[in-house]
N, C-alpha and C positions, 0 to 999 in steps of 0.2 A: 504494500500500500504506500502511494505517493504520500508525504507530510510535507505542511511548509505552518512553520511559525508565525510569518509575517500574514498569513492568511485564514490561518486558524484563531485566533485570539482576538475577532469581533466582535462585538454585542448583537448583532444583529443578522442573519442567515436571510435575504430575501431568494424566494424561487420564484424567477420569471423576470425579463428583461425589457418589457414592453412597458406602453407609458405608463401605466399604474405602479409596477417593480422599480421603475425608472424614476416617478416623483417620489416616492417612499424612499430611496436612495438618498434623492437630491436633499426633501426637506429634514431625513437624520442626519447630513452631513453638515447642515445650518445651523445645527446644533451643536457640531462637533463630535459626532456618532459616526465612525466612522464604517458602514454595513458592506456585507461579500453578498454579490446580486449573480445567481448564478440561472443563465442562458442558455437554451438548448440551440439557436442561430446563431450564425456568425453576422458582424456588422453589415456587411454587403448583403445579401440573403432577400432577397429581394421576393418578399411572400406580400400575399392578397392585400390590399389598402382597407382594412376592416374599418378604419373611421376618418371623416375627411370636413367633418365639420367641428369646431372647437368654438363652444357655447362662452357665453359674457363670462360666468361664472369661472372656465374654464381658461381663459383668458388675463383673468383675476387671477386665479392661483399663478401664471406665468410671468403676471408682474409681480407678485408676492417672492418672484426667485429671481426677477430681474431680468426676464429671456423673455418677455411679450415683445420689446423692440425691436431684438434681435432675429427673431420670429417674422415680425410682421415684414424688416429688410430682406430676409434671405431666404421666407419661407414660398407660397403660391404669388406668383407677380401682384402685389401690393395694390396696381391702380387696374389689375382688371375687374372689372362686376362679377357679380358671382347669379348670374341666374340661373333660375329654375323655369321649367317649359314642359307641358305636358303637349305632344304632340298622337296624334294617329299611328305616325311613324316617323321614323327620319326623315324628312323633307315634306312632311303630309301636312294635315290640318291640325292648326294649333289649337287646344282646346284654352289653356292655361299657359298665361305667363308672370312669372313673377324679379321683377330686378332687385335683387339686392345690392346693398353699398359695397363700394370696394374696400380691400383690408385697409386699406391709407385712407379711407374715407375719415371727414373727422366728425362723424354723426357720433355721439354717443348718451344711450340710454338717460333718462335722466335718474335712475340708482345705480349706476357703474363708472369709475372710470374707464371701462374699456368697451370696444364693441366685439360681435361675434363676429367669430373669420372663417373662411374656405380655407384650411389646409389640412389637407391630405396628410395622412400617417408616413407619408416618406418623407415630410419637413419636418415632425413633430418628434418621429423619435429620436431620429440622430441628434439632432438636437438639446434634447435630454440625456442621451447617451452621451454626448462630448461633456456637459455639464457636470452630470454626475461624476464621471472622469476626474474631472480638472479638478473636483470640490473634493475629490480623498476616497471614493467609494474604489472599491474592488472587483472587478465583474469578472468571471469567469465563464468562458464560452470559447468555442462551443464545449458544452456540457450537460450533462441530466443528470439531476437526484434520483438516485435507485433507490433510498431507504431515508426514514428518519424516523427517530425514538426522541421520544422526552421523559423527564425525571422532575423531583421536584428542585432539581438544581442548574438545569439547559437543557438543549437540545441536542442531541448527534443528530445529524447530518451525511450520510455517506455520496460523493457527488464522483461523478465517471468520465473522467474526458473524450469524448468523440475522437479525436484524431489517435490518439494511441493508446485506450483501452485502457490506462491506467485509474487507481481510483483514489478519490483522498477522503478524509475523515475531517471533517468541521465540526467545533463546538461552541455555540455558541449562547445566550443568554436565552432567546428570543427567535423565534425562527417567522415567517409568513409567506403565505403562499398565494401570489399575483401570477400565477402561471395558468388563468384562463379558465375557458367552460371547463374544459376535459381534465381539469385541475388533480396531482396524482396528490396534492399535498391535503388536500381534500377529501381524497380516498383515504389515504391514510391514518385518518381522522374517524373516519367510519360513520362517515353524513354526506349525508343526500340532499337534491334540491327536492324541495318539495313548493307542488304551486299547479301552476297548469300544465297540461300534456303538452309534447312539442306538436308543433302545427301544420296540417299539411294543406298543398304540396311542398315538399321538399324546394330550397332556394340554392338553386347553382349558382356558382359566383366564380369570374373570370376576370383574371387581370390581364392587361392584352401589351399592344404595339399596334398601332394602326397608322400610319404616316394618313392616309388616303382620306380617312375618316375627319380629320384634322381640316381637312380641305371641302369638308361638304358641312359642314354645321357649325358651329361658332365653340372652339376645342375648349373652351372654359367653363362651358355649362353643364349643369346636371337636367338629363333628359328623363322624362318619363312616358315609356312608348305604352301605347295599348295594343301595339298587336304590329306585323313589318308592311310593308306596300301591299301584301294580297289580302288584310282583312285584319280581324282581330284574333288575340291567342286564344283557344280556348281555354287555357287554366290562369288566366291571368296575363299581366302584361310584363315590359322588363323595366328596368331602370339602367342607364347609362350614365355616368359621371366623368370630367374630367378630373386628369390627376396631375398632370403639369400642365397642359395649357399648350401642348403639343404632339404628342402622338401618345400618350399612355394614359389610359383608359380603364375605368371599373364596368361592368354589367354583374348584374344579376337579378334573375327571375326564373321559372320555371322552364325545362326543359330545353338544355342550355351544353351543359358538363357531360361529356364521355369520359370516365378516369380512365379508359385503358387504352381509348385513339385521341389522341390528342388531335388530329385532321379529322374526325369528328365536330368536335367543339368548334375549330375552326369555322367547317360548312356551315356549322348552325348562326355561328356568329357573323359570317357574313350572307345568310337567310336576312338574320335580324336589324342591321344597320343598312343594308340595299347596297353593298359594298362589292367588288371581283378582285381588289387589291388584295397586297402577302398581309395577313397578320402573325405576329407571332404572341404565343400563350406567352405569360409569364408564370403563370400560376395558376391554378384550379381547385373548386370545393363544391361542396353539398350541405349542405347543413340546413337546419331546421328552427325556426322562433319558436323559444317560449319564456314563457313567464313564472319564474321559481327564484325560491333562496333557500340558506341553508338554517336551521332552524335556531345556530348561533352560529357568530363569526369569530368563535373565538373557544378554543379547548384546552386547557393549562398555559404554557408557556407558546403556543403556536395559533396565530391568528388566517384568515381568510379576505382578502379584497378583491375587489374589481370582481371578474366575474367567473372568480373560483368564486364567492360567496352569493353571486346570485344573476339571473340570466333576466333580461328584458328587451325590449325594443332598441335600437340602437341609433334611429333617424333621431338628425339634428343637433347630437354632440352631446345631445343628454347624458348618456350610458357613459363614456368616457369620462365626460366632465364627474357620474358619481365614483367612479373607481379612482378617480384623483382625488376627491374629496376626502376616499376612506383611508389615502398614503397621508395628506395631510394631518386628517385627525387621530389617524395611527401611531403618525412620526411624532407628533409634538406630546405626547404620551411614552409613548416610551422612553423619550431623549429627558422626560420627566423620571419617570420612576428610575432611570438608571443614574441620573445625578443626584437622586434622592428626596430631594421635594415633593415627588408623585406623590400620594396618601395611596392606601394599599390597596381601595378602590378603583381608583383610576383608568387602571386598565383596561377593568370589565366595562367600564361606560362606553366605551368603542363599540363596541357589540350591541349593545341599548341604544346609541346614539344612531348607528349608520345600519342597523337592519331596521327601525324603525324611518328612518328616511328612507330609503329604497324600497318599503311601502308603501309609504307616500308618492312616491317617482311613480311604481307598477299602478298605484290607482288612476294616477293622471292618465297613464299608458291603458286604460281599460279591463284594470286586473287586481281584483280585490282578496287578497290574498291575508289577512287582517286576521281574517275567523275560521273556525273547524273546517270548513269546508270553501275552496277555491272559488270564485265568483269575476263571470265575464259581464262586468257592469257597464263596458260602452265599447261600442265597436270604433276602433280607430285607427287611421289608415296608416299616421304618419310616412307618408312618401311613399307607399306604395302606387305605384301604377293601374293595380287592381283595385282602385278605389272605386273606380266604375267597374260594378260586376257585370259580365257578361255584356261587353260593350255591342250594340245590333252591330251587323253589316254596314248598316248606310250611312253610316259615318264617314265608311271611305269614298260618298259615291259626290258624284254635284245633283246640285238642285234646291230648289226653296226647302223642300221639306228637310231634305238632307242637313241645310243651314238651320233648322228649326230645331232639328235632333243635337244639331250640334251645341247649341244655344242654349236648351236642355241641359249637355253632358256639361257645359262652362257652369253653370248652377247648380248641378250638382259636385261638382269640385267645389267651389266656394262654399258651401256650406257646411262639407264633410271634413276639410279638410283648415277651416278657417282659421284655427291654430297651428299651421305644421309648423308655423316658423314663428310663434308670437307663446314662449313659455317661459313665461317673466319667473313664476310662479315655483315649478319646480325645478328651474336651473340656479337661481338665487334664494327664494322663499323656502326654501326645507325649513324643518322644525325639528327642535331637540326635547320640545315638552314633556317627555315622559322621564328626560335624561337625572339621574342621580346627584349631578353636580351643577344642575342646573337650579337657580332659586327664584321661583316664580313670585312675579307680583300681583294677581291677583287681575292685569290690564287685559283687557277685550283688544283681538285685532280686528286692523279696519276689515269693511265688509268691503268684497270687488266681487268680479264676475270670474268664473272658473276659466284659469291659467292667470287670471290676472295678478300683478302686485302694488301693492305699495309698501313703501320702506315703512319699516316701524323698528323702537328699540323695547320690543318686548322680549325679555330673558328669554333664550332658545333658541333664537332666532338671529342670522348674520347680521352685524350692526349696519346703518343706513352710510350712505355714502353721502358725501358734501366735497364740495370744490372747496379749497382754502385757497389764503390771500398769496401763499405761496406758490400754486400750481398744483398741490400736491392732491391729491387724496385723504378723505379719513379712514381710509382702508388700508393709504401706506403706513397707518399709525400702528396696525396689528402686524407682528411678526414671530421674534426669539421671546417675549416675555409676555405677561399679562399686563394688562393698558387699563390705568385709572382715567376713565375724561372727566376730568376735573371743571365744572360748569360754574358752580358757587361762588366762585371769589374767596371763599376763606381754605385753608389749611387744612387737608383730611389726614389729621393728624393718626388716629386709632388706625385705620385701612393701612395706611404703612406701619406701624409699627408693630402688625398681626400680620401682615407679609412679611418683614425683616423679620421679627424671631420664626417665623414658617420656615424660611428659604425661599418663599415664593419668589420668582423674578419677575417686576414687576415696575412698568414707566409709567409716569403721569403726562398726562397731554391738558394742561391749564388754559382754560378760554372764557372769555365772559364774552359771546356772540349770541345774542337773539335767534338767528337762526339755528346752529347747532341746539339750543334750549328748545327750541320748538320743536328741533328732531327730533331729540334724544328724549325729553318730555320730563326728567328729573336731573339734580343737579351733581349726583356721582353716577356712574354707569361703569361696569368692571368688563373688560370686554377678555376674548382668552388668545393664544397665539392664534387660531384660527377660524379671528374675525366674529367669531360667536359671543353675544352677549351671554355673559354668567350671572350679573347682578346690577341691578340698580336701585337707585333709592335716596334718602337724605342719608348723612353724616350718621355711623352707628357709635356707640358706647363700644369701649373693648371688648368688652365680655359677646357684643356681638358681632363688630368686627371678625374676633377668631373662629365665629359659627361661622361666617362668612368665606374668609379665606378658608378656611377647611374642608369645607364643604365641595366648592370649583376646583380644588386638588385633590380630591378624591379621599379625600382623607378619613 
């Protein structure tokens, strides 16, 4: 068995190297945690673009690490639009279109400083992967974990290297598993998703080269066909997306994927797009939606994110955006309890905190998974192409009536589908209300209309965003420690001095702004590293002060 010292003596073991492995990386190295993130691809490796939309929220987190700018220079061309277009077929009749801003647009939200961007999984990881790198993490690939055992003192770890069979032995405090649906670190755990069945028909999914393609539609947009020039499909329709804005391309919908001819898939793909030009695969899958999690994210010393801990819709950066959530509020926990501050609780609120959001997300998503029994509470398409079931023929054809049908199929998109790209709600708005370390006050949220948000600073809840007189964000104010926003004018003297003998780490941000008052709505507000209000209120007595601090560190 291979050994190495400099590799073995982490606190931290993550399995799986994609963005969720990849932010949980970045944010314990912020910490000074320094984790071995081991990878079964090599850096080039060039597999299927599973996500290509990166939600406010998710954009958020990226400025919380300083690589949003960096991103939006070097990631999907900055000033091109990112539309969406529901056409017949490639070149057919448009039923739907919609323009979004470009990533250099300077439109933004008014509860965010950032906006949502088009970029493909081939700008996002590397990206995170050079980061994590540069910031002291350790990644090991190509490689797979054959084994891991825990105690009540760490984890073993047994991990195999791909090129030359050899295997080494990791031990480490901490172990988690960001390694996906098929998650073995999951299996080994001996839990299951439990939720809804997977969904049929079965979704083929194709990542391509198409130089030709490029030259017949506008290579930046994400298309949604109902069916190719002879009519509609009958199992539904496909989705096409650009991945750089020149020849490389995602599809997927039904009846699509040959896994064992690959000039199969080919035919079909150029059936689908109206194409005689070469393409070539780069990749190929099958796979199935559903909507499950696992019934904790967390088993001793070994935890579950992204979507080893739970499987949902994936349109719009949602999904992505909560698997970064779960490294963030993973990372700032652990990087607690290992420098000792954590309270002994702490840990398990991860579990509490982020499978009780990701209920939240699947309900949005049409999937109420809450009670004894699974429940399909609203049919929702997000991006699907088969949003129109069983689209007639004469769609493809000319004529008044045809135009009338078509007219039709524009109204029933808009109204099915009125949200695909408007979820203020669950990419921003999750709740932590049930959370252990959270200290409720007793405040009502505003009322809006379903997906809708507005900012509020009620406990549980991400604090609001405001512009300051500096340019900055009240968002850049959350990072490595817990954030007092100090509103009153006077001295909160007790709250420091029940975080100083804690250890709590812990900055004050002092203002006396009418607006921030108006936001925030009391004149102390405790917010945690990850942007989450924990508490507010007026100026407490010691004795509740340390209820206080105790309490948000799990103590």
């Amino acid at each position: 068995m291979q050994t190495s010292n400099k590799k073995s003596d982490a606190s931290v073991l993550i399995v799986g190297g994609g963005p969720v492995g990849l932010s949980l990386a970045i944010e314990l190295c912020s910490w000074g945690i320094k984790p071995i993130v081991v990878e079964k691809r090599t850096p080039d490796e060039l597999i299927y673009p599973t996500a290509n939309h990166l939600s406010v929220r998710g954009a958020e987190l990226l400025r919380r690490w300083g690589l949003v700018d960096e991103l939006r220079e070097n990631g999907f061309n900055k000033d091109w639009d990112a539309g969406v277009g529901v056409f017949t077929h490639l070149g057919g009749y448009e039923i739907r279109r919609l323009v979004r801003h470009s990533n250099a647009d300077s439109f933004r939200p008014p509860y965010s400083p950032e906006n949502e961007m088009w970029q493909p999984k081939r700008y996002v990881d590397p990206l995170l992967r050079k980061t994590a790198l540069e910031r002291g993490a350790v990644i090991v690939s190509p490689a797979e974990v054959i084994s891991q055992q825990q105690d009540n003192d760490g984890v073993t770890t047994e991990v195999k290297y791909t090129r030359t069979g050899e295997t080494e032995e990791f031990r480490t405090d901490y172990a988690v598993g960001c390694d996906g649906a098929n998650s073995k670190v999951r299996d080994w755990l001996d839990m299951e998703l439990e939720g809804l069945p997977p969904q049929e028909p079965r979704i083929d999914s194709v990542y391509f080269e198409c130089e030709e393609l490029a030259n017949t539609v506008v290579p930046r947009w994400h298309y949604k066909l109902l069916g190719n020039a002879e009519g509609p499909h009958g199992e539904g329709g496909w989705m096409i997306a650009a991945i750089d804005g020149d020849k490389r391309w995602r599809l997927h919908g039904p009846g699509v994927v040959d896994l064992e001819d690959t000039e199969v898939t080919k035919a079909n793909l150029k059936n689908i797009v109206g194409i005689e030009g070469d393409i070539k695969v780069i990749s190929q899958g099958s796979w199935q939606l559903r909507q499950a999690l696992t019934p904790t994210f967390q088993k001793g010393r070994v935890f579950l994110a992204g979507d080893a801990a739970a499987r949902g819709t994936t349109f719009g950066g949602l999904w992505m955006m909560r698997g970064m959530i779960d490294a963030v509020d993973l990372g700032w926990k652990l990087a607690a309890t290992l420098q000792g501050w954590g309270g002994d609780k702490l840990l398990d609120s991860f579990s509490a905190e982020r499978r009780d959001a990701t209920l939240q997300l699947l309900l949005f998503q049409g999937a109420d998974l809450s009670g004894p029994k699974p429940e399909v509470v609203l049919q929702r398409a997000f991006g699907h192409a088969d949003a129109l079931p069983n689209p007639p023929p004469m769609l493809w054809e000319e004529g008044k009536e045809a135009d009338e049908l078509r007219q039709a199929a524009i109204d029933h998109f808009n109204s099915n589908n009125s949200n695909e790209f408007d979820f203020a709600k669950p990419d921003v708005g999750y709740r932590y209300d049930q959370s252990p370390i959270i200290i409720d006050d007793g405040s009502a949220l505003p009322e809006v209309e379903e997906g809708g948000y507005e900012q509020n600073a009620k406990p549980g809840g991400r604090a609001p965003h405001a512009w300051l007189e500096d340019g900055k964000s009240t968002l850049d104010w959350f990072n490595q420690s817990f954030t007092l926003i100090n509103l009153s004018g006077e001295h909160p003297a007790t709250l420091l001095q029940a975080a100083q003998e804690r250890g709590l780490p812990l900055s004050v941000q002092s203002r006396v702004d009418p607006k921030l008052q108006e936001l925030f709505e009391q004149p102390y507000i405790l917010v945690r590293p990850d942007s989450i209000v924990a508490w507010r209120g007026s100026l407490p007595d010691l004795n509740e002060a340390y209820r206080i601090i105790d309490t948000v560190r799990g103590a």
